[in-house]
C-alpha positions, 0 to 999 in steps of 0.5 A, spaced: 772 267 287 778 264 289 774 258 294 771 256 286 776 259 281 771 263 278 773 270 275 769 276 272 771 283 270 766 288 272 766 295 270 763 302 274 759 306 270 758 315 270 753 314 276 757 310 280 752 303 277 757 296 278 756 291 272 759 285 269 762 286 262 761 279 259 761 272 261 763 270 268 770 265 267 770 259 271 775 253 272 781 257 273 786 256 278 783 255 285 791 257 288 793 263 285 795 268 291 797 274 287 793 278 281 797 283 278 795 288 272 802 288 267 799 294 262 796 295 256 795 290 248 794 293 243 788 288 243 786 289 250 790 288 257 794 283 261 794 281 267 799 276 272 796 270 275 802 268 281 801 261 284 806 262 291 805 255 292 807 251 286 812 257 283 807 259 277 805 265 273 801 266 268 800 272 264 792 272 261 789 277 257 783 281 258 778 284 252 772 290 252 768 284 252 770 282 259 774 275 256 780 272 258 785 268 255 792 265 256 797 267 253 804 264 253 806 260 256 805 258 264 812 260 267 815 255 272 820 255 277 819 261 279 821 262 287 814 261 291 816 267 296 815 274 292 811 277 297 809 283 292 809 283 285 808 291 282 806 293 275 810 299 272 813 302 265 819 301 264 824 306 260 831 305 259 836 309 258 834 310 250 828 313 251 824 305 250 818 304 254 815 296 256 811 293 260 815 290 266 814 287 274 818 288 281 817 282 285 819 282 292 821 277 297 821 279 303 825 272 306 831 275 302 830 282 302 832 281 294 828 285 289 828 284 281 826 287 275 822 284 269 821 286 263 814 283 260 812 284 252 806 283 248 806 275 248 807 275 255 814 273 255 819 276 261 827 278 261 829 280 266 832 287 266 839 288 271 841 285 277 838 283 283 838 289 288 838 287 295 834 292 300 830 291 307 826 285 308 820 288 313 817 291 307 809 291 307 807 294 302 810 297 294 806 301 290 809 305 284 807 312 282 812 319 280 814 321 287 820 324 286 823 327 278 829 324 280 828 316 276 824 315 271 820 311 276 820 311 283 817 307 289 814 307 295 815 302 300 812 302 306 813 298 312 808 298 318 812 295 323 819 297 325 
């Protein structure tokens, strides 16, 4: 509930039955525009809070129980026009896998890649690449076994 900065974890059951798991979390963040999964902790998940507006992110942790916490600290400067943030794995050329982000910015056409560990901490990995600006939507999946990871973007209007 953005209008209230209100969060709860809900689950779907084995007949299609919805509830909450746990304590409904109020008093977060009333501005933040993007929620993003970052992947599996060894005691939970993460999850990536994108404030555009003040150039924040912050990485929270997620339990079984349905609790949240922050872990870190919030990251600032960030640009406030990364339009898509999207989760993946990350293997280099060793055979190491991470938790890492794409983030697009559709104004510059520029993508970057970050690395993210288990304390909620980001490196960036490589270089800022450059592609089209009119991207709408990028999601992640095995498209293609030419990569480790692929990505298709999608532009509604050309």
């Amino acid at each position: 509930d953005k209008l209230n900065g209100v969060a709860e974890i809900n689950a779907v059951d084995g007949n299609g039955g919805f509830f909450r798991i746990g304590d409904r979390h109020s008093g977060l963040s009333k501005t933040v525009d993007l929620i993003v999964p970052i992947g599996r902790l060894p005691d939970g998940y993460a999850l990536l809070f994108y404030e555009k507006t003040k150039g924040v992110g912050e990485v929270w942790k997620g339990d079984s129980k349905g609790n949240l916490s922050r872990i870190g600290v919030p990251h600032t400067g960030w640009r406030s026009t990364w339009k898509s943030i999207v989760s993946f794995l990350h293997k280099d050329g060793q055979g190491n896998v991470s938790k890492a982000l794409l983030f697009f910015d559709a104004s510059e056409g520029e993508v970057e890649i970050y690395k993210v560990d288990d304390l909620g901490s980001f490196t960036q990995s490589g270089r800022t690449m450059y592609t089209r600006r009119g991207w709408d939507i990028i999601l992640n999946g095995n498209y293609s076994d030419r990569a480790i990871m692929n990505f298709l973007f999608y532009e509604a209007k050309s």
